[in-house]
C-alpha positions in Angstrom: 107.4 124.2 38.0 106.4 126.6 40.7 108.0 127.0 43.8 106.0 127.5 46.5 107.7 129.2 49.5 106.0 127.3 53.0 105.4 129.5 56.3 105.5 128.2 59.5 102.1 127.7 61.1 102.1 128.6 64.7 98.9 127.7 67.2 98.3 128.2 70.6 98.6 125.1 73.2 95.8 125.7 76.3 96.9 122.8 78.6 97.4 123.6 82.0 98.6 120.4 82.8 102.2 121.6 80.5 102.4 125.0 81.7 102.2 123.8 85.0 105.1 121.5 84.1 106.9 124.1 82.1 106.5 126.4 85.5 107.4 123.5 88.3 110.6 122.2 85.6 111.9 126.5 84.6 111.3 128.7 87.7 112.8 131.1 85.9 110.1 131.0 83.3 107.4 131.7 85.7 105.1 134.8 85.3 106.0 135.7 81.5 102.6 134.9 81.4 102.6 134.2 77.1 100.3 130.9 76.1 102.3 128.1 75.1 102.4 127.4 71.4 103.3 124.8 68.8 104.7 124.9 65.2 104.7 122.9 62.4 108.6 123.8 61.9 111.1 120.6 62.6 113.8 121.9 65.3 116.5 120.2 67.1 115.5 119.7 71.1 118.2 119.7 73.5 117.2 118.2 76.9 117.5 120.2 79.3 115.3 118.8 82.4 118.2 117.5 84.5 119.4 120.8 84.7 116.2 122.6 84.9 115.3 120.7 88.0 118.4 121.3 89.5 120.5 118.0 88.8 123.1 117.2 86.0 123.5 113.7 87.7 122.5 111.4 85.4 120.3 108.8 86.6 122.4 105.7 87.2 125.0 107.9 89.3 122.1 109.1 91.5 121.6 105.5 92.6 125.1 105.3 93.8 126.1 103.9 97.1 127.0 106.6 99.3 128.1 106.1 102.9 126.1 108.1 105.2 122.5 106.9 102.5 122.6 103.3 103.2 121.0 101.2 106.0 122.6 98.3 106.1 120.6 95.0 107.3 121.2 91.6 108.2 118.3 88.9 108.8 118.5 85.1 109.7 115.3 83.2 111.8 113.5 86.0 112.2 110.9 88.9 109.6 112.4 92.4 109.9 110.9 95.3 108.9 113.6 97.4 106.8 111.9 100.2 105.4 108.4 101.8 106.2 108.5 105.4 104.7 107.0 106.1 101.7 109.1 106.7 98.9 111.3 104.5 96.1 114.4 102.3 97.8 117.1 100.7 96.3 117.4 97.0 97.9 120.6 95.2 97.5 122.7 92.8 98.7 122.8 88.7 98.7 121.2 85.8 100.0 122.6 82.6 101.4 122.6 79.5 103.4 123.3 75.8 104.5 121.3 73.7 103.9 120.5 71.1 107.1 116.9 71.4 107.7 114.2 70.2 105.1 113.6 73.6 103.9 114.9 76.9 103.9 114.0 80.1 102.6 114.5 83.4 102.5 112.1 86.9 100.8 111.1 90.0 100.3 107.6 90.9 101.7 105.8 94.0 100.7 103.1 94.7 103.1 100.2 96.9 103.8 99.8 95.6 107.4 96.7 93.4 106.7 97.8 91.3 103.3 101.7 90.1 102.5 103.0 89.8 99.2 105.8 88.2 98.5 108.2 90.0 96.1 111.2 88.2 95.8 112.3 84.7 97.4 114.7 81.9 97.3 114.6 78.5 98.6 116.4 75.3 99.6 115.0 71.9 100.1 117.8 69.4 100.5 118.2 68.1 103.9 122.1 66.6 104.1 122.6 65.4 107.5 125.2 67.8 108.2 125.6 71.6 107.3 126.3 72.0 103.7 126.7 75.2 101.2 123.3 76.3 100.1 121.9 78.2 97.4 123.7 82.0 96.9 121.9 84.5 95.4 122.5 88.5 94.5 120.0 90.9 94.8 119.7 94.7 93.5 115.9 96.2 93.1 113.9 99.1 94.0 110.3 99.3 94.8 108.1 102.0 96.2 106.0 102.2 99.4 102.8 103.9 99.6 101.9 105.2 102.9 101.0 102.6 105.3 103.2 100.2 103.2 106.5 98.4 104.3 109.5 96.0 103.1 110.3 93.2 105.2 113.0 90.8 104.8 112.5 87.1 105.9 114.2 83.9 106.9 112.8 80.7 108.7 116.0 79.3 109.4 119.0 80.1 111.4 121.2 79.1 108.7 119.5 81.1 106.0 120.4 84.8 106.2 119.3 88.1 103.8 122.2 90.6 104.2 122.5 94.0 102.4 121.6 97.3 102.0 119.0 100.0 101.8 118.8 103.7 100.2 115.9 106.0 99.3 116.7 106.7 95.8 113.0 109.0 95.3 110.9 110.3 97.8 107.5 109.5 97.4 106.5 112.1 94.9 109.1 111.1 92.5 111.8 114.0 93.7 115.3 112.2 93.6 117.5 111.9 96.7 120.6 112.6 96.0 123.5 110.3 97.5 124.6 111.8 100.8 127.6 114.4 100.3 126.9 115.1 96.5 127.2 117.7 95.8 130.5 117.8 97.3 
């Protein structure tokens, strides 16, 4: 039996897409100027990109509701527009009725300007011939606006209403927003 003693093999990585990640994610890294490389030797990785761009919050915390980052709305018979800057937003919040009129509904409209699409909706149809408890429904997503897009909340009925909340979680590049106050 012969043992055979391995050496690492080490090659050079030309991607400018990664250094330019490695630069944007370790500042501190910037201008050493040596070529990324790659080896064919197994090591442990610790993850380190919460730290390295500048936040140990982990992601779930970040989406907190913070008192000075919400707008809070309320819409019944009318189409409000609740956010139009670009970015990712956190929508939550419930919606709810009576139901007294042969249909009622309430959504979530994403919107260019020109073409509506309807992201999230709920509806009633019973007609009772007085007020009655109508459907419930909670509420918690986040979507993203482009420029030129909005959100707009909608009811077609006095007795239907969309209350909640709103809070940019990501500006439109992907750069978290950190809940108003944090660090404290």
């Amino acid at each position: 039996m012969t043992i055979r003693l391995s050496s690492p093999e080490i090659i050079s990585v030309n991607s400018e897409a990664l250094e330019t990640q490695i630069r944007d994610l370790l500042p501190s890294q910037s201008g050493f100027g040596s070529e990324l490389q790659a080896s064919n030797v197994i090591t442990p990785i610790i993850d380190l990109t919460a730290a390295a761009e500048g936040s140990g919050l982990p992601t779930y915390l970040q989406t907190a509701i913070a008192y000075a980052s919400q707008t809070a709305f309320n819409v019944s018979n009318t189409t409000t527009t609740l956010v139009n800057s670009t970015g990712f937003y956190r929508v939550f919040g419930t919606a709810s009725g009576f139901t007294n009129t042969p249909s009622n509904e309430a959504e979530f409209i994403l919107t260019d300007g020109v073409t509506p699409k309807v992201v999230w909706s709920i509806n009633s149809t019973s007609a009772p011939s007085a007020p009655a408890p109508g459907p419930f429904a909670p509420f918690d997503f986040t979507v993203f606006l482009a420029a030129g897009q909005s959100l707009q909340g909608k009811t077609d009925s006095a007795n239907f209403f969309l209350g909640g909340s709103t809070r940019q979680v990501a500006t439109g590049d992907g750069t978290l927003v950190q809940p108003n106050g944090f660090p404290l």
